[in-house]
N, C-alpha and C positions, 0 to 999 in steps of 0.2 A: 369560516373562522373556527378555531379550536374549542372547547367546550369550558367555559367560564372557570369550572369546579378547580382547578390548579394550570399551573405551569407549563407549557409543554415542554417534551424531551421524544425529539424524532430519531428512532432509534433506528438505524438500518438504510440511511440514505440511500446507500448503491442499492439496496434492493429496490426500493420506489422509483429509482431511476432506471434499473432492468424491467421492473413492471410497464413503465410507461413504454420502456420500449416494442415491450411483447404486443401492447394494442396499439402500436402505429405503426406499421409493417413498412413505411417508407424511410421510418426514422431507424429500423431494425436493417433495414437493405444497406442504409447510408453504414453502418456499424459493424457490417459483415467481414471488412477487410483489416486482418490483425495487424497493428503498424510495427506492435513491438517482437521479438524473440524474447521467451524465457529458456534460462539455464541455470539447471541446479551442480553447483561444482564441486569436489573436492578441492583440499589447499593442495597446492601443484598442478593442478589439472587444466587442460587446455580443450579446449569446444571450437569449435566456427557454426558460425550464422551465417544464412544465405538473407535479405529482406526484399519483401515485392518489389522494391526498385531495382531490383539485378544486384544492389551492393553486398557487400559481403565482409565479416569484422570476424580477428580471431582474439578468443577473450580468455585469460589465466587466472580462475585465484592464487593471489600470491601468499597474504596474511588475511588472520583476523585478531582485531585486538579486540578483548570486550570491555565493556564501560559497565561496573555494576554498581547499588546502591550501596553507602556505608553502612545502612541499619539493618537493613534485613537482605540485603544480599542478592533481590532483582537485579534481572536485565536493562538498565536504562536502556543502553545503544548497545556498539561496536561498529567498530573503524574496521572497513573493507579493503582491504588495499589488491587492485587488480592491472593485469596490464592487458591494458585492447591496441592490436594492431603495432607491439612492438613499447607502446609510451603506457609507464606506469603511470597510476594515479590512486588518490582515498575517494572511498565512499562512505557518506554516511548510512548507517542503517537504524534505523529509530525514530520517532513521532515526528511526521509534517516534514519530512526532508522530500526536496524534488529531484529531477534527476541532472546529473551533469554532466559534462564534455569533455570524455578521455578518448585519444586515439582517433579523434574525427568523429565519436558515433554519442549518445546520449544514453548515459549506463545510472540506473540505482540500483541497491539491493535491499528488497523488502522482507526479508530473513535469513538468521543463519542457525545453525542449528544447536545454539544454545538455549534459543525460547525450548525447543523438545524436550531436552534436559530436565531442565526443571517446571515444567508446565501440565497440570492435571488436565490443559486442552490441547489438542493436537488440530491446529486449524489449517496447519501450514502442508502439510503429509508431505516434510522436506527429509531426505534420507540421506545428504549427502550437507556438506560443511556452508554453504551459503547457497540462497538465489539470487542470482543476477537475471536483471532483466536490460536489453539496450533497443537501443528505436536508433533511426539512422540520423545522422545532421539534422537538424533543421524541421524536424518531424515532429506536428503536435503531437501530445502523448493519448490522446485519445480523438476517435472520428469528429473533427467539429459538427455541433447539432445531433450527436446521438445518444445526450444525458440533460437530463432535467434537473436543473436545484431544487429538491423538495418544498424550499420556502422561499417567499418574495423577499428577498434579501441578502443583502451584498455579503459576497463568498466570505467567510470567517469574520461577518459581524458581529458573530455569538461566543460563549465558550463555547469547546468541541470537546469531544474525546474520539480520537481516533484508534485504527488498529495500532494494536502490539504495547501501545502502554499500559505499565503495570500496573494492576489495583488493590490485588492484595495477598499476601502470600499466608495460608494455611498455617495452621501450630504444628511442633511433631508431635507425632514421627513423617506426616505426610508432608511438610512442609514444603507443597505444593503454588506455584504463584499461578494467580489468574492472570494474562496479557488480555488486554480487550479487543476482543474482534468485529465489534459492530464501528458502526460510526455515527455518533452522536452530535448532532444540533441543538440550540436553542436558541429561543427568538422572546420578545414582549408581550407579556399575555396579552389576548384582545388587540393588539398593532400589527401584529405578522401576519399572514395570509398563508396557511398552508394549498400545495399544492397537491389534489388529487391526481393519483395512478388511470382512475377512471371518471366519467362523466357522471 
């Protein structure tokens, strides 16, 4: 159990989940094989992906719209618009979106390079107008059994904060926005169970 003196706030999930991977080396084997392709595009640009199942998907950014705040002018989102394998479709990009089904293949996009724009952090090191990532049909988005939920308790029964939402943007002249790059849980003091990395 957590330590009585406040709240907890588990900061870093995926890393605890890497950790635990690093000392179960059988959980680390099962994890070895990459399901998804990443591409970083420009608007017009055209990539192909081969995936370990022999299939293969050709992928376009087409547009990007972006979504910003009225007050201070963050990045909420942006509207991806791409075409895989011929059939246009949108992507959301911005907090908790999963991936969808354009083209036959399973596509989101987890930045584009407006967070670089105006962001004091560089977490993304994207050089080009969006990232697209796609996984084939039908493909869990990650190895089943090679991540650990940090805490006894059912997936987003807490607040979160996830990557890339915004938290607060600097005064000028820097007026600089933080996006959040960790990933933040919370559970009931004293009722949750955290889960250790180690024995």
């Amino acid at each position: 159990m957590l330590h009585p003196s406040l709240a907890f706030l588990v900061r870093g999930a995926g890393l605890a989940a890497l950790l635990f991977l690093a000392l179960h080396p059988k959980r680390l084997a099962a994890a070895d094989a990459v399901l998804h392709r990443t591409l970083d595009l420009n608007i017009g640009e055209t990539q192909q992906v081969a995936f370990g199942d022999g299939g293969k998907a050709q992928v376009k950014l087409v547009q990007i719209e972006e979504q910003r705040d009225a007050v201070i002018n963050s990045l909420a989102g942006a509207v991806v618009t791409v075409e895989i394998n011929g059939q246009r479709g949108q992507v959301s990009c911005g907090n908790y979106q999963l991936p969808v089904v354009i083209g036959g293949v399973q596509v989101d996009a987890p930045a584009v390079g407006a967070y670089m724009k105006d962001s004091g952090f560089d977490w993304w090191v994207l050089q080009k107008d969006a990232r697209i990532r796609v996984w084939p049909a039908g493909s869990p988005w990650v190895t089943p059994g090679s991540f650990l939920y940090p805490a006894k308790q059912r997936w987003f029964a807490s607040m979160t904060w996830y990557s890339n939402e915004p938290v607060w943007r600097n005064r000028p002249p820097a007026a600089k926005v933080y996006y959040h790059a960790g990933m933040d849980i919370s559970g009931a003091e004293g009722m949750i169970e955290v889960v250790a990395a180690t024995d």
